[in-house]
C-alpha positions in Angstrom: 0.0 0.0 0.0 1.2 3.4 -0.8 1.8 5.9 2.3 0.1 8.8 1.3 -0.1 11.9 3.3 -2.5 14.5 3.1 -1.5 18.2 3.1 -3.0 21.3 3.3 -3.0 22.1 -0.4 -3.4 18.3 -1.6 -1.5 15.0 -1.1 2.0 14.1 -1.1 3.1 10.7 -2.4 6.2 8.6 -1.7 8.1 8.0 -5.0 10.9 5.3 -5.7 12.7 6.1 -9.1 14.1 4.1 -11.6 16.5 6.3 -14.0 17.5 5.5 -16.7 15.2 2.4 -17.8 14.2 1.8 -21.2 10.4 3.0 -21.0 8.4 4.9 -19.1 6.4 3.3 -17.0 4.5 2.6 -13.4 6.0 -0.4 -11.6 4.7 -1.0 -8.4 5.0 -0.8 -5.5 7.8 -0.8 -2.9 8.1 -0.1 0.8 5.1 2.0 1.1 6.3 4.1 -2.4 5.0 4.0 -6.0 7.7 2.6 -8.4 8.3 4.4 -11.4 10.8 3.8 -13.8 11.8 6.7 -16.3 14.4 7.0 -19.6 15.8 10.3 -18.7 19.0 10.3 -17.3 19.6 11.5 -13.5 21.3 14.7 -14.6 20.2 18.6 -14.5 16.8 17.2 -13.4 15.6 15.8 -16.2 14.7 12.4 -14.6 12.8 14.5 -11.8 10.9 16.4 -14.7 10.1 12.9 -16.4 8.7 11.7 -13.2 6.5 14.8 -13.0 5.0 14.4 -16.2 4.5 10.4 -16.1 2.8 11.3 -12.7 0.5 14.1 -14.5 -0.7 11.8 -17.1 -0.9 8.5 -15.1 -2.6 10.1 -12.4 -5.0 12.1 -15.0 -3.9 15.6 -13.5 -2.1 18.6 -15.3 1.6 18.6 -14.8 1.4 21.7 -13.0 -0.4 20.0 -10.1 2.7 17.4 -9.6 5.3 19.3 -7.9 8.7 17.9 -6.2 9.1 18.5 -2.8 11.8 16.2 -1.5 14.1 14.0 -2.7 16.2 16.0 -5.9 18.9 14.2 -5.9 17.6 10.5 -4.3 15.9 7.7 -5.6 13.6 8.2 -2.9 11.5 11.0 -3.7 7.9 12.7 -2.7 5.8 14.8 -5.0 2.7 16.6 -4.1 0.0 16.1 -6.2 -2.2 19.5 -5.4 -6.1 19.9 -5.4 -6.4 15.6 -5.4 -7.3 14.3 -1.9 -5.8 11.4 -0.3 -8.7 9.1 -0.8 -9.3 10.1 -4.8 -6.1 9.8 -5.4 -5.6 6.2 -3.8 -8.6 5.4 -5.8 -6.6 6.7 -8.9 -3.3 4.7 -7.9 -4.9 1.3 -7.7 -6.3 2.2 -11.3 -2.5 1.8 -11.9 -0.8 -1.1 -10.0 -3.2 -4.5 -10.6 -3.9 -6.2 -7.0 -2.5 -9.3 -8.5 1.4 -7.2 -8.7 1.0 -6.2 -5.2 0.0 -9.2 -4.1 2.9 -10.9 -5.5 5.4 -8.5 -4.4 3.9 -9.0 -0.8 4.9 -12.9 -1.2 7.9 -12.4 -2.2 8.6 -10.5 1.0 7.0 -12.7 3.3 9.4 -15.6 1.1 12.2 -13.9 2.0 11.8 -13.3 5.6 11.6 -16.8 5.7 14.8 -18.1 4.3 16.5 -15.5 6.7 
């Protein structure tokens, strides 16, 4: 499940980023953030601006709504996503990531833990 966090002006998602992959593209998720893999390379901010947009359009919201508000220079990131509360835009992420992906990914961890 994705932590989402409201805030005063919308809601502020956890991103993990994937630089530098061959598509653009929603992944998953992982640890409580939404995967996203993007071409751009992870210079001059053009992976952070390729993120924005892939959120704007995958989200169905304009690109000015998706702002960065932590995480420049990491993999882990979190945008605000303005005027979208936390509970439309949850509705909107599991549009994106099929229950049968999470689901997996959740066995996997619990897989694991086990042969620890």
């Amino acid at each position: 499940m994705i932590s989402l966090t409201a805030h005063a002006e919308g809601t502020v998602i956890p991103v993990r980023a994937q630089p530098g992959a061959r598509k653009n593209a929603v992944l998953g998720e992982r640890n409580g953030a939404l995967r996203v893999a993007v071409s751009a390379a992870p210079e001059r901010g053009k992976a952070n601006e390729a993120i924005q947009q892939l959120l704007a359009e995958a989200l169905g919201c304009k690109m000015s709504q998706v702002t960065l508000v932590q995480g420049q220079t990491s993999r882990e990131k979190k945008f605000l996503v303005s005027g979208v509360a936390v509970e439309e835009l949850e509705r909107r992420i599991r549009g994106l990531i099929p229950e049968d992906l999470t689901a997996q990914h959740a066995e996997r961890k619990t897989e694991q833990k086990r042969k620890k």
